[in-house]
LUMKOL-699052 format. One record per residue (C-alpha): residue number from 1; y, z, x; residue in three letters. Coordinates in steps of 0.05 Angstrom, whole numbers. Each point is the difference from the previous one (the first is absolute). Layout:
BEGIN
(atom NUM; (Y; Z; X); ALA),
...
***
This chain:
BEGIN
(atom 1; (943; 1360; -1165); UNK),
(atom 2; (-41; 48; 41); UNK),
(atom 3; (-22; -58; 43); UNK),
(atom 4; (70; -23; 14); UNK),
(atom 5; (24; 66; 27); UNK),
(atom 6; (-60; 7; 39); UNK),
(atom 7; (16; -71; 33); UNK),
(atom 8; (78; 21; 11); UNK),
(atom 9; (-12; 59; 32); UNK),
(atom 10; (-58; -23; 49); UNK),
(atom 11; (46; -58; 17); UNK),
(atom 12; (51; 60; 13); UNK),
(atom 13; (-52; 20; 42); UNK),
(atom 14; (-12; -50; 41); UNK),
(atom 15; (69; -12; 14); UNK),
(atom 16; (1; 65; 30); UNK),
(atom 17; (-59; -11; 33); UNK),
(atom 18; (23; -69; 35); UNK),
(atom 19; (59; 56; 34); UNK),
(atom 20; (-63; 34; 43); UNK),
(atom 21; (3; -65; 43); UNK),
(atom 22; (55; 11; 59); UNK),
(atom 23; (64; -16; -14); UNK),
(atom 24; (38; -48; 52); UNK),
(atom 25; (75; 10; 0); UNK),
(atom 26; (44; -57; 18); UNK),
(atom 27; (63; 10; 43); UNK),
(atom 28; (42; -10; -71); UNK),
(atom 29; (-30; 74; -25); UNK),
(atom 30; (-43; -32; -48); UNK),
(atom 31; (-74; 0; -7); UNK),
(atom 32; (-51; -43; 2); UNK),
(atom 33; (-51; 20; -44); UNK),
(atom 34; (-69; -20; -35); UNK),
(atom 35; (33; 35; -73); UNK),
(atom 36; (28; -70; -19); UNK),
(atom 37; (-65; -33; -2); UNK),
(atom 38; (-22; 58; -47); UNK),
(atom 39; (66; -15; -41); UNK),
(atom 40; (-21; -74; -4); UNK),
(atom 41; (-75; 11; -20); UNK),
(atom 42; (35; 52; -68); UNK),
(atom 43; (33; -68; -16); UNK),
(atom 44; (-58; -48; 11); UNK),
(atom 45; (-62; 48; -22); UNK),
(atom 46; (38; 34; -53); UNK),
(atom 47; (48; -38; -36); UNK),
(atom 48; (73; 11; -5); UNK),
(atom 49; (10; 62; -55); UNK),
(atom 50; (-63; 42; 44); UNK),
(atom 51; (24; -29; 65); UNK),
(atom 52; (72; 20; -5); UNK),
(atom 53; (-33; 73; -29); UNK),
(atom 54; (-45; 7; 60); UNK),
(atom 55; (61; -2; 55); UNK),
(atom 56; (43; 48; -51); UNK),
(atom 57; (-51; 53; 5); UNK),
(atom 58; (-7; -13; 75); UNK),
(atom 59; (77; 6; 3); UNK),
(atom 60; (10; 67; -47); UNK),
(atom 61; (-56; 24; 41); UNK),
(atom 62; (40; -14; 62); UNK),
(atom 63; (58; 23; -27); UNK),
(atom 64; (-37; 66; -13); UNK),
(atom 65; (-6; 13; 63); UNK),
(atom 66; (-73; -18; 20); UNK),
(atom 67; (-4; -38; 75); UNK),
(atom 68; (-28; -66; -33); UNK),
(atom 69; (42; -47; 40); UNK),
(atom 70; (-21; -28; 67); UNK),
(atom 71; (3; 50; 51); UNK),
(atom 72; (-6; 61; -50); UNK),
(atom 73; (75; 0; -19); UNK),
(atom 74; (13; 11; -74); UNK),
(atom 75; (64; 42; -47); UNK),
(atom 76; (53; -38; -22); UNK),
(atom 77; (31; 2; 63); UNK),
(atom 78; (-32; -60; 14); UNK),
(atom 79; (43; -30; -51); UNK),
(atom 80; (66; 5; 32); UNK),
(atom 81; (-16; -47; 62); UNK),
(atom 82; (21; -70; 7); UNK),
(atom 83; (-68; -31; -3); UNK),
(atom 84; (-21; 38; -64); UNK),
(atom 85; (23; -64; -33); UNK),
(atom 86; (-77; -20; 5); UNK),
(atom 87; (-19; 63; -39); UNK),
(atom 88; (50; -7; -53); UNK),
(atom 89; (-31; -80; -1); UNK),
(atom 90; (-69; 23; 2); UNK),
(atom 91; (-5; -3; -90); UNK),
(atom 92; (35; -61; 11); UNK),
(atom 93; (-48; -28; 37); UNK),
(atom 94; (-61; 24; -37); UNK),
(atom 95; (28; -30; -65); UNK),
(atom 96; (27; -70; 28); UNK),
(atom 97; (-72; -5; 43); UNK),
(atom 98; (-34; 19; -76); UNK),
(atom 99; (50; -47; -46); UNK),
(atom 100; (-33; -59; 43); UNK),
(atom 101; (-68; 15; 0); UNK),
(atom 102; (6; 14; -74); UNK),
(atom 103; (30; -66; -19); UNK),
(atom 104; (-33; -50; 45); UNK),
(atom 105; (-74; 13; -4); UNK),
(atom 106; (-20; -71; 13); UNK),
(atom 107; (-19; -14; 64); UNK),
(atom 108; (-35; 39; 65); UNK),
(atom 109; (14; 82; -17); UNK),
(atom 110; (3; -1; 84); UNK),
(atom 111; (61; -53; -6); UNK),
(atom 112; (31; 27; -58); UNK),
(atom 113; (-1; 76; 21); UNK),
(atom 114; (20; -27; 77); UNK),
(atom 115; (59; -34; -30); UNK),
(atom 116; (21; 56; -53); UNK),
(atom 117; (-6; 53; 58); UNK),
(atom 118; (47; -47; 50); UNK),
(atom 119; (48; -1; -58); UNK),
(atom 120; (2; 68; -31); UNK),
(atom 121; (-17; 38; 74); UNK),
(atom 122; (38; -32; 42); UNK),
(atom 123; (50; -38; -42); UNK),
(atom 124; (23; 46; -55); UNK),
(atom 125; (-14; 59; 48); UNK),
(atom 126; (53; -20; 50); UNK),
(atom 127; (49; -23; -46); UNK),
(atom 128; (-3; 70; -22); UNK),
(atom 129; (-7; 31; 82); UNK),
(atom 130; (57; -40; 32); UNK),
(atom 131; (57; 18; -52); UNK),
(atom 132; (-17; 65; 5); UNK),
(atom 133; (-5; -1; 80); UNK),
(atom 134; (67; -37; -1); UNK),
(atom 135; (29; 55; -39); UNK),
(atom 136; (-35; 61; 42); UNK),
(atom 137; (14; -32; 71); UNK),
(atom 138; (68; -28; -23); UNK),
(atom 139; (-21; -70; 30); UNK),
(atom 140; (11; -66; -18); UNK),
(atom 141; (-54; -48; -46); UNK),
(atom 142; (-22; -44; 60); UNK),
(atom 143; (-9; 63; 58); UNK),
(atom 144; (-37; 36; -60); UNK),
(atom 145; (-50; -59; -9); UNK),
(atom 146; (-2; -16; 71); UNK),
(atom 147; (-17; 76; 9); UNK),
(atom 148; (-53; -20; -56); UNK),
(atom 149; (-38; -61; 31); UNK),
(atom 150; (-53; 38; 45); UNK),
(atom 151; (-32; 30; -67); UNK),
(atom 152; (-18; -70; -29); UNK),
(atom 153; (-55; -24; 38); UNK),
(atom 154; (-37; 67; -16); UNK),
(atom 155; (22; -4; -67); UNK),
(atom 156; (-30; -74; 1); UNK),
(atom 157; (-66; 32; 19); UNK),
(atom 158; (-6; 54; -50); UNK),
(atom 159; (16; -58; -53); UNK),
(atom 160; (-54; -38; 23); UNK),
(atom 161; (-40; 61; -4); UNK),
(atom 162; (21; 18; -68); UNK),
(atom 163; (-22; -68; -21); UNK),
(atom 164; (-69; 5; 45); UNK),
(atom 165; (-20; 80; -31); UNK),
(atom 166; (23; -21; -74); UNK),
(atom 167; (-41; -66; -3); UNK),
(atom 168; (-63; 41; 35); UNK),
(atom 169; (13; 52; -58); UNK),
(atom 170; (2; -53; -54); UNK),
(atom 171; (-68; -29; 24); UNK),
(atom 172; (-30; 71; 3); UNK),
(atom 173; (26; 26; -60); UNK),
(atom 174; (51; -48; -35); UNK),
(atom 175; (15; 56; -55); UNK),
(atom 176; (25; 41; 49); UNK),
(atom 177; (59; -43; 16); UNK),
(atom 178; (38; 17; -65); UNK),
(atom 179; (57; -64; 19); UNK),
(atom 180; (-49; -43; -21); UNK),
(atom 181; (-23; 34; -57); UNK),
***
């Protein structure tokens, strides 16, 4: 027990922690950010149920008030603008990213956690974001994803990375990577 809350909220952590790295804003108002790699690694380190808990905590955090998103902007605020689609996503994410590492546990971790965080970061994560964006910006489904597009090849990247860092951790220290548990 005292392990898994220990895990959830240094996860938390480093979430937070991936926000230190400069934020680049598109022209759209939206972000780029390094958080989403963080989000993907809670899915493909933790599991689904601690993954999912980590990102909560970060959020409730955030919604406390405390600067922890890229750029030192935090409150909930930051929950009224059209691109906070990808925070409401971010659990959704987490959990999708840890369902798939949970069930398919044959095969490279690297592949497996590379293809559960294209799916649950990027996949389930914008069919949360560009709803929501459509509804906050009042546009239309295809101007919404077009206004979308630019994220995914650095989203492509920090899957590839979340494959890369959670195989590394499973040779290290395969108990640590509770998905595979």
């Amino acid at each position: 027990m005292e392990r898994n809350i220990a895990y959830v909220a240094l996860f938390a952590a480093l979430i937070a922690a991936l926000g230190l790295l400069p934020k680049f804003t598109l022209v759209s108002g939206i972000p780029i950010t390094a958080q989403s790699l963080g989000i993907m690694l809670c899915g493909t380190v933790l599991g689904a149920k601690r993954g999912a808990l980590a990102v909560v905590l970060f959020l409730a955090l955030v919604a406390l008030g405390l600067p922890l998103l890229a750029g030192g902007r935090g409150g909930l605020g930051v929950f009224g603008t059209p691109w906070a689609g990808f925070l409401f996503g971010f659990p959704f994410a987490a959990l999708f990213a840890g369902i798939i590492m949970e069930n398919y546990k044959a095969g490279s971790v690297a592949l497996v956690a590379g293809i559960a965080a294209v799916i649950g970061g990027i996949g389930v994560l914008y069919a949360i974001a560009i709803p929501y964006y459509m509804v906050g910006t009042g546009k239309g489904v295809i101007e919404s994803t077009i206004t979308m597009l630019p994220f995914i090849p650095g989203d492509l990247i920090k899957a590839v990375l979340a494959g890369i860092i959670t195989q590394a951790l499973y040779k290290a220290r395969p108990a640590a990577v509770l998905s595979r548990a």
